[in-house]
C-alpha positions as a Markdown table, in Angstrom:
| # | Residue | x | y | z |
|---|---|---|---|---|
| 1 | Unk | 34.4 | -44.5 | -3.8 |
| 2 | Unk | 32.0 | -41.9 | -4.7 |
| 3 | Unk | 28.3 | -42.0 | -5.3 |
| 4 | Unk | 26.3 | -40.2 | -7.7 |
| 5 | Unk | 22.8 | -39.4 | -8.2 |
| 6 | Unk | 21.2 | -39.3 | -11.5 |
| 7 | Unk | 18.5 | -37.0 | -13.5 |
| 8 | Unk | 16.8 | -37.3 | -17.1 |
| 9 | Unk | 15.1 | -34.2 | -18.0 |
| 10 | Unk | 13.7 | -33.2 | -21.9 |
| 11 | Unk | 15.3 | -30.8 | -23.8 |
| 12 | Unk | 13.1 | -27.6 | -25.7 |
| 13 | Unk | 14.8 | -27.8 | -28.6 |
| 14 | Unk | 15.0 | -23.6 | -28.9 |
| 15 | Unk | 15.9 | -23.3 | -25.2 |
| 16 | Unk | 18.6 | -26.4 | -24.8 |
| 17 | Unk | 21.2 | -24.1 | -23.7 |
| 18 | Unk | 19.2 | -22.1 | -20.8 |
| 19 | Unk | 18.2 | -25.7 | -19.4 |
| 20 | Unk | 21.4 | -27.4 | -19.4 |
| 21 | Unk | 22.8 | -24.2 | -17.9 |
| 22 | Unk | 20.2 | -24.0 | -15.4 |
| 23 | Unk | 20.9 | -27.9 | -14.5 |
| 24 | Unk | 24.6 | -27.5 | -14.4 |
| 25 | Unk | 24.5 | -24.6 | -11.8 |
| 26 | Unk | 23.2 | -26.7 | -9.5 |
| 27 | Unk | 26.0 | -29.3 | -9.6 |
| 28 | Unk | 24.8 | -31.5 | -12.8 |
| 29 | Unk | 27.1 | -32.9 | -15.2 |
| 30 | Unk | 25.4 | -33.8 | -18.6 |
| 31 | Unk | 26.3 | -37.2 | -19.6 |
| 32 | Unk | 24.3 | -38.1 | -22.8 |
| 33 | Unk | 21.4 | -36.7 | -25.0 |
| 34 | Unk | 19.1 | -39.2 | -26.7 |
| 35 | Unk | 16.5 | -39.5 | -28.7 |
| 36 | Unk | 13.2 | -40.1 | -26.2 |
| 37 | Unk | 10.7 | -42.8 | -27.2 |
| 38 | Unk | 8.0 | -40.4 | -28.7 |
| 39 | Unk | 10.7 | -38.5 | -30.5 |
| 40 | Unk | 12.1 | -35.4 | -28.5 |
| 41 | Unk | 15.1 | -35.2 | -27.1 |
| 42 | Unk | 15.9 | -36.7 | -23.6 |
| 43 | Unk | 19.2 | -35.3 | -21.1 |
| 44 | Unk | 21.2 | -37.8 | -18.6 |
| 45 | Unk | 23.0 | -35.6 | -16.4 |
| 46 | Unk | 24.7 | -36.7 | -13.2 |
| 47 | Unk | 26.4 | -35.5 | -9.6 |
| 48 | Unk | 28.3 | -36.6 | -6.9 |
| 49 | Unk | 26.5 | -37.3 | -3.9 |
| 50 | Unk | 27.0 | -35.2 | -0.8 |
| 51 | Unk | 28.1 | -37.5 | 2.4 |
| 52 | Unk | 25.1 | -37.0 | 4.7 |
| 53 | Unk | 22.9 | -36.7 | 1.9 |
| 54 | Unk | 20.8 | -39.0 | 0.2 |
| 55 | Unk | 20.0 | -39.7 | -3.2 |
């Protein structure tokens, strides 16, 4: 079964792309945006976990 690790990050509204880019080279998957509690926006993003690594 696998195992993932998760990350929330915000998102610059005029640099979303370069982020999420930047996030996805190193392995993430973005899951969902949402709006944050004080109003900006807010990235779930996920990987698989590495055997031998931890989370």
């Amino acid at each position: 079964m696998p195992r993932w690790e998760y990350l929330t990050t915000p998102l610059i509204v005029h640099n979303t792309a370069a982020i999420l880019n930047n996030w996805g080279s190193e392995g993430w998957e973005l899951v969902q945006v949402v709006t944050g509690p004080e109003g900006g926006l807010v990235a779930y993003l996920k990987r698989p976990v590495v055997d031998g690594e931890d989370a």
